[in-house]
C-alpha positions in Angstrom: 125.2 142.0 96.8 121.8 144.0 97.0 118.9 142.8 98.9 116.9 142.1 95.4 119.7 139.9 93.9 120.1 138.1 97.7 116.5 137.3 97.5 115.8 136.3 94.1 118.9 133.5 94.4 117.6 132.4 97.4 114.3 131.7 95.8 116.0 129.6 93.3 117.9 127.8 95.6 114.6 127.0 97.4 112.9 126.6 94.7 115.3 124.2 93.4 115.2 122.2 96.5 111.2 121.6 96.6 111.5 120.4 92.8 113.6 118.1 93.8 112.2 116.5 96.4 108.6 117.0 94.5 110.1 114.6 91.5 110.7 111.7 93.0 107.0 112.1 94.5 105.5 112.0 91.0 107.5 108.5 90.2 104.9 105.7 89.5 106.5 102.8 90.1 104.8 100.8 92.2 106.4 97.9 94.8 103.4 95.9 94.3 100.6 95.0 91.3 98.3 92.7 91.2 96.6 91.8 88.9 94.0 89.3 86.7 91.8 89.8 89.9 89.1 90.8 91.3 89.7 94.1 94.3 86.8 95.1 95.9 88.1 98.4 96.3 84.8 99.6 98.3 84.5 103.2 96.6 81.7 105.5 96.1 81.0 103.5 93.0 81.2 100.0 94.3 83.8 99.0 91.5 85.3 96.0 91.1 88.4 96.6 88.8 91.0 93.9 88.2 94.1 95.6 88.9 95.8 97.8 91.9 99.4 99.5 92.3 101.1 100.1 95.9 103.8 102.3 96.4 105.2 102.4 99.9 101.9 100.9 101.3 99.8 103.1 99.7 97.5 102.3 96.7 98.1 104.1 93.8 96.1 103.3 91.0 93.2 100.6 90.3 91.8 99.6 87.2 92.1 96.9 84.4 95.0 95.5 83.9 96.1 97.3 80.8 95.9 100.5 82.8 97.5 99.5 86.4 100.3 97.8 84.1 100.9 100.9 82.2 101.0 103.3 85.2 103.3 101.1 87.0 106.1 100.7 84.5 108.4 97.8 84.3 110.8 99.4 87.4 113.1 96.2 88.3 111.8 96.3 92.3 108.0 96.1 91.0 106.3 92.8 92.1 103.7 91.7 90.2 101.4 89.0 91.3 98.6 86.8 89.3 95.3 86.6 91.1 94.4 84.0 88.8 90.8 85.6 89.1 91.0 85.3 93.4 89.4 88.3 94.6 91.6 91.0 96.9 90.7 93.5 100.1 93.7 95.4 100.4 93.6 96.9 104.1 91.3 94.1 105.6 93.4 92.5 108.2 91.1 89.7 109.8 93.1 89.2 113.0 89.8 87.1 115.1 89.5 83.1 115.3 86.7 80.7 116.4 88.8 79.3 119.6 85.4 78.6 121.5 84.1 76.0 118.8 87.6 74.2 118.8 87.9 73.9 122.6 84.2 72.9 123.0 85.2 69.8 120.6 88.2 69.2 122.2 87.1 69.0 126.1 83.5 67.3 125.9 83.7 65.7 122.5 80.7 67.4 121.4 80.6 69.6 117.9 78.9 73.2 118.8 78.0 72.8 115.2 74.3 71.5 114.5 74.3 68.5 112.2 73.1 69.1 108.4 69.9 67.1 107.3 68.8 66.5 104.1 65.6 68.6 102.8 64.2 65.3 101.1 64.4 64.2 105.0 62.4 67.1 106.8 58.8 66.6 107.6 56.7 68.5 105.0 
């Protein structure tokens, strides 16, 4: 087998290979939709659009609803979840608490918050 032929198989062969690992790259099914919400997605634009897609933990698509749906298919893994208009960060993790107020309360029986007065009540 000449060197030309050797080459120009293995180039199919490799060739073959990256197209086949390349495919299922391109798949759109998502894991996870939501939708009927609000995502503050936190672009360059400071959209707000109703729908996102995540694929492996990674967002891919966000718009209406219509067009998140679409891209995302029907795969039988997908879930879909109904915001029922609640808003959504996706990648905020708020991991802090307020432990200070609560233990204040707790040992001296004093509120660390200052009581509320009525405006009708403050001296004009």
């Amino acid at each position: 087998m000449s060197l030309h032929r050797k080459l120009s198989v293995s180039g199919v062969l490799l060739g073959t290979l990256l197209f086949t690992r390349i495919l299922p790259a391109q798949n759109p099914a998502a894991d996870l939709v939501l939708i009927h919400g609000h995502i503050l997605a936190v672009d360059a634009n400071d959209l707000v659009p109703q729908a996102i897609a995540v694929r492996h933990g990674v967002i891919v698509k966000v718009g209406t609803d219509a067009e998140v749906l679409e891209f995302a298919g029907n795969a039988p893994g997908t879930r879909i979840i109904d915001l029922h208009g609640h808003t959504a960060i996706p990648g905020l993790i708020d991991t802090h608490a307020h432990i200070a107020d609560g233990g204040v309360e707790e040992l001296y029986g004093a509120s660390s918050r200052m009581p509320l007065r009525s405006l009708k009540s403050s001296p004009a």
